[in-house]
ZAKOL-315181 format. One record per residue (C-alpha): x, y, z; residue number from 1; residue in three letters. Coordinates in steps of 0.001 Angstrom, whole numbers, plus 500000, padded with zeros to 6 digits. Each point is the difference from the previous one (the first is absolute). Last residue first. Layout:
+--------+--------+--------+------+------+
|      u |      v |      w | kelo | logu |
+--------+--------+--------+------+------+
|      X |      Y |      Z |  NUM |  Ala |
...
+--------+--------+--------+------+------+
//
This chain:
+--------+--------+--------+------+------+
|      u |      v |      w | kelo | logu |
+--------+--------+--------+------+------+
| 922376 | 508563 | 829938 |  416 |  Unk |
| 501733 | 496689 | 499489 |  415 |  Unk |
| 502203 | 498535 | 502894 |  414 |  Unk |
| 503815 | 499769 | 499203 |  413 |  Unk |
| 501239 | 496479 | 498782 |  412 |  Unk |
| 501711 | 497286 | 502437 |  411 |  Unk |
| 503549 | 499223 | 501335 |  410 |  Unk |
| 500729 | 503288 | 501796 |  409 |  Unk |
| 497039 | 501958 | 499138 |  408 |  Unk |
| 498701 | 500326 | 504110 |  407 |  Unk |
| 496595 | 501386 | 499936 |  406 |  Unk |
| 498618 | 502234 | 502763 |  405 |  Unk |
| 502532 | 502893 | 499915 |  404 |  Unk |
| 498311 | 502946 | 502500 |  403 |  Unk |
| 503406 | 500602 | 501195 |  402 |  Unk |
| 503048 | 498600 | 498149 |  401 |  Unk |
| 500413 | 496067 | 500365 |  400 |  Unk |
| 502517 | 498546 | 502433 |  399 |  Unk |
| 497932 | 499805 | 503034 |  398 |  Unk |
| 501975 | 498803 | 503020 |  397 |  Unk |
| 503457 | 499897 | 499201 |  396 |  Unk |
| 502666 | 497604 | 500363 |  395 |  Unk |
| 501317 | 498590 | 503490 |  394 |  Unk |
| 497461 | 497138 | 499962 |  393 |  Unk |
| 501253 | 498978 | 496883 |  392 |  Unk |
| 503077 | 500093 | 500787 |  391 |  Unk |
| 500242 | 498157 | 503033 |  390 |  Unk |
| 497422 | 497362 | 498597 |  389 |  Unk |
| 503156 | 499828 | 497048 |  388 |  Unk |
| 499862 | 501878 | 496766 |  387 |  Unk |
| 499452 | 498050 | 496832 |  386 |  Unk |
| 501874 | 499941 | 497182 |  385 |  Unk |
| 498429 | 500154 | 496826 |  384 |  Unk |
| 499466 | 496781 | 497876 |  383 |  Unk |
| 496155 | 499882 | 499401 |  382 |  Unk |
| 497724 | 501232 | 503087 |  381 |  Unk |
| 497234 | 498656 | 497983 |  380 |  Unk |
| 501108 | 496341 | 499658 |  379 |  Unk |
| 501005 | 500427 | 503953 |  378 |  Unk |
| 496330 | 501039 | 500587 |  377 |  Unk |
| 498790 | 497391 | 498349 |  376 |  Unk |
| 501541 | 497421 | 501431 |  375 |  Unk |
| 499728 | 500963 | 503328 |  374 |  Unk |
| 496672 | 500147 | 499682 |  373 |  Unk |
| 499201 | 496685 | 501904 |  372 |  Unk |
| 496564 | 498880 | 498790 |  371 |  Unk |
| 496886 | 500803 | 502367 |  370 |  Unk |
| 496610 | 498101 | 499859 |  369 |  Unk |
| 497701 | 500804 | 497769 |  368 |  Unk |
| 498741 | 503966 | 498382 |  367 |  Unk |
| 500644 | 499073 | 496623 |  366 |  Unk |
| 504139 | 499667 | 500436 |  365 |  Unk |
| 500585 | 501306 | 503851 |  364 |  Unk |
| 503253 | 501900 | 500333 |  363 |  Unk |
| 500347 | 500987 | 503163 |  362 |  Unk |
| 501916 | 503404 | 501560 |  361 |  Unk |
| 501477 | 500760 | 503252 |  360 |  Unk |
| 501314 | 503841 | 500034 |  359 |  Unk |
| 502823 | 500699 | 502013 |  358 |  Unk |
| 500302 | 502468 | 502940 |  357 |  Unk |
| 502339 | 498007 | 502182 |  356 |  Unk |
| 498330 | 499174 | 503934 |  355 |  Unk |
| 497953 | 501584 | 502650 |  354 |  Unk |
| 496875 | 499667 | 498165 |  353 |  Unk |
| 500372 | 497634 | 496910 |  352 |  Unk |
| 497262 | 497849 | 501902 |  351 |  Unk |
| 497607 | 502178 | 498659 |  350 |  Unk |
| 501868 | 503215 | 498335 |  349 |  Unk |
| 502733 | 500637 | 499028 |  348 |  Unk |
| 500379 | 502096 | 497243 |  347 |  Unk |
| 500306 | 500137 | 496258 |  346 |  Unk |
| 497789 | 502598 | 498395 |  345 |  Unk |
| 496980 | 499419 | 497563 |  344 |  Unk |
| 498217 | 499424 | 496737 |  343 |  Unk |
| 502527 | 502339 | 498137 |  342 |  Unk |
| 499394 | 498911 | 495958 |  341 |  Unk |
| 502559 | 498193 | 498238 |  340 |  Unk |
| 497681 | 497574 | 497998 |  339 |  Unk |
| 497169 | 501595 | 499725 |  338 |  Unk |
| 496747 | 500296 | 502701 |  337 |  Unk |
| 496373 | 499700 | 500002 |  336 |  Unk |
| 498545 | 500981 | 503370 |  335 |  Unk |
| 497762 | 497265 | 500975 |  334 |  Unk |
| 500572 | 500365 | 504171 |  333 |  Unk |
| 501714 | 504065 | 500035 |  332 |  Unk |
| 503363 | 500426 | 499216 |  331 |  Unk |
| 499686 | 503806 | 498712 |  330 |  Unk |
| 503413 | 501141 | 501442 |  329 |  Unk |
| 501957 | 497341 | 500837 |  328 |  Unk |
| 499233 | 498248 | 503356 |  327 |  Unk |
| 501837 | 500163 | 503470 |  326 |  Unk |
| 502248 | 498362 | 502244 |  325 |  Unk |
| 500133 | 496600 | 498671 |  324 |  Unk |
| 500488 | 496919 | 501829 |  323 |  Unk |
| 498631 | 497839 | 497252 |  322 |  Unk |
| 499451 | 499495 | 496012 |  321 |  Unk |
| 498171 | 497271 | 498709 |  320 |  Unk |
| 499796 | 499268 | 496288 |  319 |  Unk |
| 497978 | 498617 | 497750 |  318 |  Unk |
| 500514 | 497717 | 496606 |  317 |  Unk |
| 496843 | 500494 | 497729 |  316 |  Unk |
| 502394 | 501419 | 497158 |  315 |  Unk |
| 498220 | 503426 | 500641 |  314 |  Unk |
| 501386 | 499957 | 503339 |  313 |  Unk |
| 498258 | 500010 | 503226 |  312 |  Unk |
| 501666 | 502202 | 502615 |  311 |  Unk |
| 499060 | 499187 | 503662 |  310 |  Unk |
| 500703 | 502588 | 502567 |  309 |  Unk |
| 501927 | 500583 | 503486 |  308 |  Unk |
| 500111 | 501842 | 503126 |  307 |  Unk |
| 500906 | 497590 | 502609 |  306 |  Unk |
| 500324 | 496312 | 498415 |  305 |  Unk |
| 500478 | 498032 | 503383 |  304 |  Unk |
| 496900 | 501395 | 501540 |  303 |  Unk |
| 498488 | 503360 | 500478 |  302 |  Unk |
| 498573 | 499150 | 496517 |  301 |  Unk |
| 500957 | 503376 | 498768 |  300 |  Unk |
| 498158 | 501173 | 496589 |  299 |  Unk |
| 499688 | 498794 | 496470 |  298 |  Unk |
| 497750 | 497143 | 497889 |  297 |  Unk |
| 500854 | 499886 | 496457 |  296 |  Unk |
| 501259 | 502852 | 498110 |  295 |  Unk |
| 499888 | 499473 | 496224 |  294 |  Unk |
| 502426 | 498842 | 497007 |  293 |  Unk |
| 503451 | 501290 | 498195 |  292 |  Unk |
| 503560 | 498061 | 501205 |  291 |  Unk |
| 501709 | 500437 | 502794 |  290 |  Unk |
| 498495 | 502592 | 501504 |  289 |  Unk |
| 501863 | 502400 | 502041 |  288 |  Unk |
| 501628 | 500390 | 503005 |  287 |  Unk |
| 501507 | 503304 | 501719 |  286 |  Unk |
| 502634 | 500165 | 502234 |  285 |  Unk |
| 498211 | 501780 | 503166 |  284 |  Unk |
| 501997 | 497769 | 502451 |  283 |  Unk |
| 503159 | 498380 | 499113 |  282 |  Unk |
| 500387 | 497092 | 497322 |  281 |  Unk |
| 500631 | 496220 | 500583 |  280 |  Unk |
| 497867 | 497807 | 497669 |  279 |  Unk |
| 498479 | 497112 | 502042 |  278 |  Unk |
| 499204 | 497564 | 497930 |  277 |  Unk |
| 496480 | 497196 | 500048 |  276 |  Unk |
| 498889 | 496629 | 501246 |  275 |  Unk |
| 501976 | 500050 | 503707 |  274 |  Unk |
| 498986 | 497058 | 501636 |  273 |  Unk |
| 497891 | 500266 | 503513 |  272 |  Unk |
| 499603 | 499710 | 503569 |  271 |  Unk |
| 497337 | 502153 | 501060 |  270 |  Unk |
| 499173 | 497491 | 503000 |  269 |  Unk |
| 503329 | 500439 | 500863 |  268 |  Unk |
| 503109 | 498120 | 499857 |  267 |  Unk |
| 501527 | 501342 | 496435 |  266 |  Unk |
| 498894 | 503556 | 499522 |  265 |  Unk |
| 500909 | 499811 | 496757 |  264 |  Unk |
| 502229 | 497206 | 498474 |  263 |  Unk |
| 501580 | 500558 | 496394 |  262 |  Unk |
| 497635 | 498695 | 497415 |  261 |  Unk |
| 501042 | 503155 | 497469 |  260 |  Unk |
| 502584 | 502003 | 500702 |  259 |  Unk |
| 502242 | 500678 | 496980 |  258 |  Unk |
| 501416 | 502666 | 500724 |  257 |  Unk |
| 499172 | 504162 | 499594 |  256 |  Unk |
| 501771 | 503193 | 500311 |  255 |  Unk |
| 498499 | 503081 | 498308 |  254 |  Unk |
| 501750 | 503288 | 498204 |  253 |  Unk |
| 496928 | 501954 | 498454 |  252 |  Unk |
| 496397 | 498985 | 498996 |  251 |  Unk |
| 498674 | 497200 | 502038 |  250 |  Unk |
| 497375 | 497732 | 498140 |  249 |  Unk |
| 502827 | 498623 | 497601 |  248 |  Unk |
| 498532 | 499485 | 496480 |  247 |  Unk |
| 497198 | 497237 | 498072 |  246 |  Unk |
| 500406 | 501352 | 496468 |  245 |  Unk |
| 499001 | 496211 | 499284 |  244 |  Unk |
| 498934 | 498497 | 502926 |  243 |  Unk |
| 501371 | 496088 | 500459 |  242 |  Unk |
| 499011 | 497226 | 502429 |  241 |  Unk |
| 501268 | 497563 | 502146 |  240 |  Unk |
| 503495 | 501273 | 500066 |  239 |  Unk |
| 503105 | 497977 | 499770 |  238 |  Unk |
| 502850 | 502402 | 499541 |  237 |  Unk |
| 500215 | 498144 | 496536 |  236 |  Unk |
| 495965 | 500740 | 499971 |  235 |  Unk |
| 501067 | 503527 | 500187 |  234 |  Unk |
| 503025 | 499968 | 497889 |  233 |  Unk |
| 497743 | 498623 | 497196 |  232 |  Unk |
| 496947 | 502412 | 500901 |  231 |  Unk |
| 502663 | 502596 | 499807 |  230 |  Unk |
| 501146 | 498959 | 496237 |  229 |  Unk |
| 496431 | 499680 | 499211 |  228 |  Unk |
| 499243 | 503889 | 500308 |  227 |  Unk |
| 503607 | 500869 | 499053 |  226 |  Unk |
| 499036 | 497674 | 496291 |  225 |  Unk |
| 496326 | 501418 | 499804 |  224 |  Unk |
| 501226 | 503602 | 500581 |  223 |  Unk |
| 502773 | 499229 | 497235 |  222 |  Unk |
| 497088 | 498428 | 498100 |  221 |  Unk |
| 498128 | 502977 | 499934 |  220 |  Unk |
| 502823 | 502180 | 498779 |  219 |  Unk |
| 501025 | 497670 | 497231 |  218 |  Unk |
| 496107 | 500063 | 498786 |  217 |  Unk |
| 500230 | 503655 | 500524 |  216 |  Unk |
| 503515 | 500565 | 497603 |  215 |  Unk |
| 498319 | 497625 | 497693 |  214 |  Unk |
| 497684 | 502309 | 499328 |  213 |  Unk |
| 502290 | 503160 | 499752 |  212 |  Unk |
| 502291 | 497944 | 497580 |  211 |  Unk |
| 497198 | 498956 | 498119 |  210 |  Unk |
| 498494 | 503392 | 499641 |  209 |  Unk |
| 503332 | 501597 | 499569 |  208 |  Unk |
| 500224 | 497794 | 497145 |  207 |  Unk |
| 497000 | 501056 | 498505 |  206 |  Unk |
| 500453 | 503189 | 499989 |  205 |  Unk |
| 503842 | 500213 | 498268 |  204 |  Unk |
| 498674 | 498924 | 496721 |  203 |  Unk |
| 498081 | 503033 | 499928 |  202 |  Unk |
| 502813 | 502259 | 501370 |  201 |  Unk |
| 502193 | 498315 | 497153 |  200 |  Unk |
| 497209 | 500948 | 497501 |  199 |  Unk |
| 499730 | 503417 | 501095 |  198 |  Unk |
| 503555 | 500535 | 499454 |  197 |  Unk |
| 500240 | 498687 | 496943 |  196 |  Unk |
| 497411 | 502179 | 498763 |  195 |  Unk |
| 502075 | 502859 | 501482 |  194 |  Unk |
| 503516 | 499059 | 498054 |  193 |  Unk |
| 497645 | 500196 | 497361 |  192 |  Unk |
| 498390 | 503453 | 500068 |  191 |  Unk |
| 503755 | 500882 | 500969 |  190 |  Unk |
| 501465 | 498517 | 496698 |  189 |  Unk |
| 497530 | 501384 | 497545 |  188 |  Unk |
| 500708 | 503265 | 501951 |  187 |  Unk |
| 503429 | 499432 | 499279 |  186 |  Unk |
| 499634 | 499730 | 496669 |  185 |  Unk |
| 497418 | 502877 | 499077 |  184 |  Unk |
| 502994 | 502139 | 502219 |  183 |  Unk |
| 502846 | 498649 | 497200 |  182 |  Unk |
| 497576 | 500409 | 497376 |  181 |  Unk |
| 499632 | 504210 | 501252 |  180 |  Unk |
| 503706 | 499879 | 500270 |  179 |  Unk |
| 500665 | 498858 | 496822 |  178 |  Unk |
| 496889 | 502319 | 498716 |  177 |  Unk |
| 502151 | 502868 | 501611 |  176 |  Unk |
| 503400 | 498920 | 498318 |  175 |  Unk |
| 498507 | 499857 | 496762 |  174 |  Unk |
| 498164 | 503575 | 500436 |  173 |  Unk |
| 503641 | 501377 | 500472 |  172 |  Unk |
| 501518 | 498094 | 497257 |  171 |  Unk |
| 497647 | 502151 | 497634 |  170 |  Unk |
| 500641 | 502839 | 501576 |  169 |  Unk |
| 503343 | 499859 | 498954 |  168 |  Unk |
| 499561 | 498919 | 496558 |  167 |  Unk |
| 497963 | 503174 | 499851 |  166 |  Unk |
| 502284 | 502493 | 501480 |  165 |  Unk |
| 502552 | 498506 | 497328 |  164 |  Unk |
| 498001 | 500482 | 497246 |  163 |  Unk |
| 499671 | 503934 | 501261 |  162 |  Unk |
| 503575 | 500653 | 499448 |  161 |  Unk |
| 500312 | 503272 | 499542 |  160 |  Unk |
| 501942 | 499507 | 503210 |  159 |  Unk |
| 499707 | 503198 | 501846 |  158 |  Unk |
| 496315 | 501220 | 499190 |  157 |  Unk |
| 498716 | 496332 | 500702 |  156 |  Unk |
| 501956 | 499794 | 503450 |  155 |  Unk |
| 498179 | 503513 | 501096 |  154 |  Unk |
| 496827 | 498799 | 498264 |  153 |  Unk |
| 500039 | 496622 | 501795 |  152 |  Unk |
| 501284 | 501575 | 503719 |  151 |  Unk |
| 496407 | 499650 | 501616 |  150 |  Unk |
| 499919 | 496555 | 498397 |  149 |  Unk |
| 503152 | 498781 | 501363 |  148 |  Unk |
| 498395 | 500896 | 503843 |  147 |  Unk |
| 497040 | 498395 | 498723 |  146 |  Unk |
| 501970 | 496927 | 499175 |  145 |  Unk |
| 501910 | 500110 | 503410 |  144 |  Unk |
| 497099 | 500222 | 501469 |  143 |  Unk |
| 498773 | 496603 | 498549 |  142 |  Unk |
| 503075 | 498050 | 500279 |  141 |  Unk |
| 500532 | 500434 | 503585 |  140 |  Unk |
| 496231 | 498751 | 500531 |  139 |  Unk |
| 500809 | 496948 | 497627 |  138 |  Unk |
| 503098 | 499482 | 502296 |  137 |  Unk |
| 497574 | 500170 | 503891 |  136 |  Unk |
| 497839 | 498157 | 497929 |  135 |  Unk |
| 502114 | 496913 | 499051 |  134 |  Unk |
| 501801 | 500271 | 503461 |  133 |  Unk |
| 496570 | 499878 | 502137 |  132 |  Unk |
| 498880 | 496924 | 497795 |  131 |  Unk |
| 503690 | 498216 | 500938 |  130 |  Unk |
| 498817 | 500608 | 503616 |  129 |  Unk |
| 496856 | 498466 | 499694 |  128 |  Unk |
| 501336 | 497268 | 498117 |  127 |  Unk |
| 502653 | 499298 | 502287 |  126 |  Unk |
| 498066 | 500336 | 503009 |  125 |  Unk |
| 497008 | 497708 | 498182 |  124 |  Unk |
| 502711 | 497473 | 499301 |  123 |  Unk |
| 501054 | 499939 | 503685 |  122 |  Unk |
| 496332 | 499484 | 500711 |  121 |  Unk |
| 499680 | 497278 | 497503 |  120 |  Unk |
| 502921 | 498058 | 501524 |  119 |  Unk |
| 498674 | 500654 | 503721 |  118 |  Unk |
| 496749 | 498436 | 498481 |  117 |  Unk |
| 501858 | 497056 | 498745 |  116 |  Unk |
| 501839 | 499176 | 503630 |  115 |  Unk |
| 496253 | 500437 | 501699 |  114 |  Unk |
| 498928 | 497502 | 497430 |  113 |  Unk |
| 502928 | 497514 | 500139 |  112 |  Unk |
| 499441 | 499988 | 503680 |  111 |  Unk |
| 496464 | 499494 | 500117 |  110 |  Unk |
| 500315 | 497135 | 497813 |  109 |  Unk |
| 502926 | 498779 | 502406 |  108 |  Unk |
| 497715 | 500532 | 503196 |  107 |  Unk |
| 497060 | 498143 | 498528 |  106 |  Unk |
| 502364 | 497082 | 498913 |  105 |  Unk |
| 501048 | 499445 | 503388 |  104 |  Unk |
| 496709 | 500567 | 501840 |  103 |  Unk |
| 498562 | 496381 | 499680 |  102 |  Unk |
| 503395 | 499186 | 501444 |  101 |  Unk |
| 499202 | 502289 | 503915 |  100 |  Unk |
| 496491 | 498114 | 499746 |   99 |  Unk |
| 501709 | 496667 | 499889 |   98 |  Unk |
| 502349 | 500745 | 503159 |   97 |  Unk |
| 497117 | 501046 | 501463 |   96 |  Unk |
| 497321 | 497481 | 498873 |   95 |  Unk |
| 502724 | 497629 | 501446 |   94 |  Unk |
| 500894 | 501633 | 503364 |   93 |  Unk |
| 496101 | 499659 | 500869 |   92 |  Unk |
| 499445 | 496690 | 498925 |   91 |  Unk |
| 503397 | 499126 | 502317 |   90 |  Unk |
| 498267 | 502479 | 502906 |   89 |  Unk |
| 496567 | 497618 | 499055 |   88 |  Unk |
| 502041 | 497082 | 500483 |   87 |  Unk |
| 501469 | 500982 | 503701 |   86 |  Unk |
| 496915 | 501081 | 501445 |   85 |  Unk |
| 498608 | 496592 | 499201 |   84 |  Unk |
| 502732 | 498213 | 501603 |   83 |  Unk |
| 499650 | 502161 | 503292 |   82 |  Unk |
| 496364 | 499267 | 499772 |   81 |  Unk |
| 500822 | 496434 | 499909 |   80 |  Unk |
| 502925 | 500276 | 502731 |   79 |  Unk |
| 497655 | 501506 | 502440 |   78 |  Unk |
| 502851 | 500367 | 502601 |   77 |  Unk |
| 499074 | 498998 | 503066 |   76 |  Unk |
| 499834 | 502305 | 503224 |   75 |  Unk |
| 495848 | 499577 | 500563 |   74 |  Unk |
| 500926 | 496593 | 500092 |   73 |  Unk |
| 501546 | 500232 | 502980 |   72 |  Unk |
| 497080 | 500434 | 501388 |   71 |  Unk |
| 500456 | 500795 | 504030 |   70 |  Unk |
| 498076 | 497497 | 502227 |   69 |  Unk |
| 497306 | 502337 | 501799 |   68 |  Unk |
| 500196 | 502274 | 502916 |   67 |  Unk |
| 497374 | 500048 | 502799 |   66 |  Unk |
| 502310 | 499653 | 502813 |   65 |  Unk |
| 503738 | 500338 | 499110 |   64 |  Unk |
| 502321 | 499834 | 497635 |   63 |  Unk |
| 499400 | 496896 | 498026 |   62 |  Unk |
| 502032 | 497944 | 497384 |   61 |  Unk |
| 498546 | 497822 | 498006 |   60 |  Unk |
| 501193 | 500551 | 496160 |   59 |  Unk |
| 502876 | 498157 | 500550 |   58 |  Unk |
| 502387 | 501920 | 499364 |   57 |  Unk |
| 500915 | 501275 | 503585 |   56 |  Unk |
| 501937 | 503408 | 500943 |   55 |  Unk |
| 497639 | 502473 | 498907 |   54 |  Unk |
| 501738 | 503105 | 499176 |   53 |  Unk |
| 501628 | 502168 | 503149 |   52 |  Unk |
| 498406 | 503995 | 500670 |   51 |  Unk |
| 502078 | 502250 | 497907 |   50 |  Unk |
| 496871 | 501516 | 498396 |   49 |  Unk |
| 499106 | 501401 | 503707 |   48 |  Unk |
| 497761 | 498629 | 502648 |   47 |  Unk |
| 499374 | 502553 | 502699 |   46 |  Unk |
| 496202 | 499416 | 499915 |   45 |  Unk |
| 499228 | 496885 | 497504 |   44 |  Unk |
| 499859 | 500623 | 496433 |   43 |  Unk |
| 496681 | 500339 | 498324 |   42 |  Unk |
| 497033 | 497488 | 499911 |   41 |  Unk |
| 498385 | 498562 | 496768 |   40 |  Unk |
| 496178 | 499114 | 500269 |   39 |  Unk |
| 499437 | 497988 | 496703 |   38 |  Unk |
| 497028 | 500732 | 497226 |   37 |  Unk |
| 500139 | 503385 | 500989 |   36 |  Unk |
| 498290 | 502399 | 502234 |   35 |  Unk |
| 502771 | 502828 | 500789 |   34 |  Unk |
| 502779 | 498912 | 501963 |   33 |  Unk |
| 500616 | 499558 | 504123 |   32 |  Unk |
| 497071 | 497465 | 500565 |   31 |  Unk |
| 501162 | 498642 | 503582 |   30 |  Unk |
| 502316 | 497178 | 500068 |   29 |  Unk |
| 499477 | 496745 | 499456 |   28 |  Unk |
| 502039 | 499626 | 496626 |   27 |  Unk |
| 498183 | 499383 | 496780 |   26 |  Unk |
| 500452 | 496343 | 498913 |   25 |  Unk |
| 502723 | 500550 | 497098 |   24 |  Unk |
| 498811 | 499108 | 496323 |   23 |  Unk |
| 501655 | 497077 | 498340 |   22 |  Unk |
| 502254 | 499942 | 497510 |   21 |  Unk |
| 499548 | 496291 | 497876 |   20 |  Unk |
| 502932 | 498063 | 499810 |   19 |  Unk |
| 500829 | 498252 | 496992 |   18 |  Unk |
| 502710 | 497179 | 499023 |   17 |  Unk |
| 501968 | 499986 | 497269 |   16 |  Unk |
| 502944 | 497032 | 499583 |   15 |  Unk |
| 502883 | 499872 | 502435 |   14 |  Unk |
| 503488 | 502057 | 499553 |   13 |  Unk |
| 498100 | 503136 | 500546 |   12 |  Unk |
| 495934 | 500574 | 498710 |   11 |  Unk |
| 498223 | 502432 | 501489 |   10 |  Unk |
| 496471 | 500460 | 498616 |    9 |  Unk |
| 497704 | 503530 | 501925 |    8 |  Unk |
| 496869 | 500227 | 500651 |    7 |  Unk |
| 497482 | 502440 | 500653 |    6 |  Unk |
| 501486 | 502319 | 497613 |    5 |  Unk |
| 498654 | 504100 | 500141 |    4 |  Unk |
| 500787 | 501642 | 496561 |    3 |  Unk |
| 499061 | 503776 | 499642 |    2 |  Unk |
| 499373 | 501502 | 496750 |    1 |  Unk |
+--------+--------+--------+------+------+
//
């Protein structure tokens, strides 16, 4: 799902009031992007991302010949899709926190099974071990018997006392059939220690069937929750639009600042406002998609852009990446892609040429005008420190292993 506002309601210390975002005039400059619904330039030739903000507020100030009143609007925060963002992560935290009780009694059940089932087992030991006993003595008994028996005569001669011999015996075969009830017991006894068994791993099923259910409901709703939880922080950060899964285009150690509407190429005829980032990396890093979709149009412009490609994402939002020194293996025009996939190299390229390697990327929600992607490239970036330009610049070029074309930081592994 991808929301796109075209307005936005502020209300501070007076009572709501609405401004409607309006789309920029393109710039008159020469076409430096793909075919899109707005021409959006790249940074000027020398300019840097340390290049001074706008200095006005008034939503009229002009750099040069040919450029248009900045939008300030396009820097708003859309408090209503902020708010909205906000009670489906309070949904959200409910059916978790409700989902997380409805297991409660599950668990105990489970618990007082798995606790009578060590019980029965411990019988079973016992049983099985008192069953060993019984015949290991009732064995004893038995040759010692026959061994009697082979002496009978021998006793018999020397007693005279062949009443005796018999009363003798007589306790003998007791003993044995005491034994023998004694075994007849404890089989009894195993056959139903077993029963019980089976009954407790019965009753066990369908508890680990709830469990394991509710285990997947909790699961998607914990992707729900971090899913809404970054549109929150991204609408906080005051983004115009939100990507779910949407990740960093650069893979590896990347500078980046908020850049967008700072003057480019103020004073000449190419004079224009900065609608994208510049993410910092050195040549050869590789970029990837940031979210799954298809290769728009690709190649160098011999313009501003340089080398550079359009990626339009299954959520409808596209993207523009430029300056680039090469493509990712496969990117062809209508190559399907995933999220993570190599679709190129930073460079510089264009205008880039001469200055920092850095990759300038847009952020265009259903192919329109540009929205600043700060915001969602911050969301994405989470809390990890980030290098300086220094250090970015300094790091390495590639930073996958050769012949790696996906990058599985952040997103799943490609299928077969």
């Amino acid at each position: 799902m991808v929301v796109v506002a075209t307005a936005i309601t502020v209300g501070v210390a007076m009572p709501a009031w609405s401004v409607e975002v309006a789309a920029q005039p393109p710039a008159a400059v020469p076409d430096d992007t793909a075919t899109s619904s707005s021409s959006v330039p790249a940074p000027g030739p020398g300019e840097s991302t340390t290049s001074l903000p706008l200095d006005g507020e008034a939503g009229n100030e002009s750099g040069g010949v040919g450029q248009t009143p900045f939008d300030l609007a396009s820097r708003m925060t859309l408090l209503g899709e902020l708010a909205a963002a906000r009670g489906r992560a309070a949904r959200l935290e409910t059916q978790v926190l409700d989902e997380l009780a409805s297991q409660t009694p599950w668990l105990a059940r489970r618990q007082d099974l798995l606790s009578g089932n060590d019980r029965v087992s411990q019988s079973e030991r016992t049983n099985a071990a008192s069953t060993a006993a019984t015949r290991e003595s009732l064995r004893r008994q038995v040759v010692a018997t026959f061994v009697r028996g082979d002496r009978r005569q021998v006793l018999l001669g020397a007693l005279q006392d062949p009443e005796a011999m018999s009363r003798g015996e007589v306790f003998l075969d007791a003993l044995r059939a005491q034994r023998s009830n004694t075994l007849d017991e404890l089989a009894k006894r195993s056959a139903g220690l077993s029963a019980l068994a089976t009954q407790l791993s019965s009753d066990l099923r369908p508890v680990e069937q709830a469990l394991s259910e509710s285990a997947a409901r909790l699961n998607q709703l914990e992707v729900a929750r971090t899913s809404t939880n970054a549109e929150v922080q991204a609408f906080a950060a005051g983004s115009h639009v939100y990507v779910p899964g949407f990740r960093i285009p650069v893979v590896g150690p990347v500078n980046f600042i908020d850049s967008w509407g700072f003057p480019r190429m103020a004073g000449t005829p190419k004079a224009h406002w900065h609608e994208g980032t510049d993410l910092m990396a050195p040549v050869g890093r590789e970029l990837v998609a940031v979210e799954p979709g298809r290769i728009g149009r690709l190649g160098n412009d011999s313009g501003l852009g340089g080398e550079r490609l359009w990626l339009i994402g299954s959520s409808g939002t596209e993207y523009y990446y430029a300056h680039l020194s090469g493509y990712g293996p496969g990117i062809v025009e209508g190559a399907e892609v995933i999220a993570g996939q190599v679709v190129g190299y930073v460079g510089a390229t264009g205008n880039a040429s001469g200055g920092s390697a850095h990759l300038h990327f847009e952020v265009h929600p259903g192919g329109g005008p540009a929205v600043n992607p700060y915001p969602l490239l911050i969301t994405a970036w989470g809390s990890v420190s980030m290098p300086s330009e220094a250090e970015a610049l300094a790091g390495p070029g590639p930073v996958l292993r050769p012949g790696e074309q996906f990058s599985t930081v952040g997103v799943e592994a490609p299928g077969p």
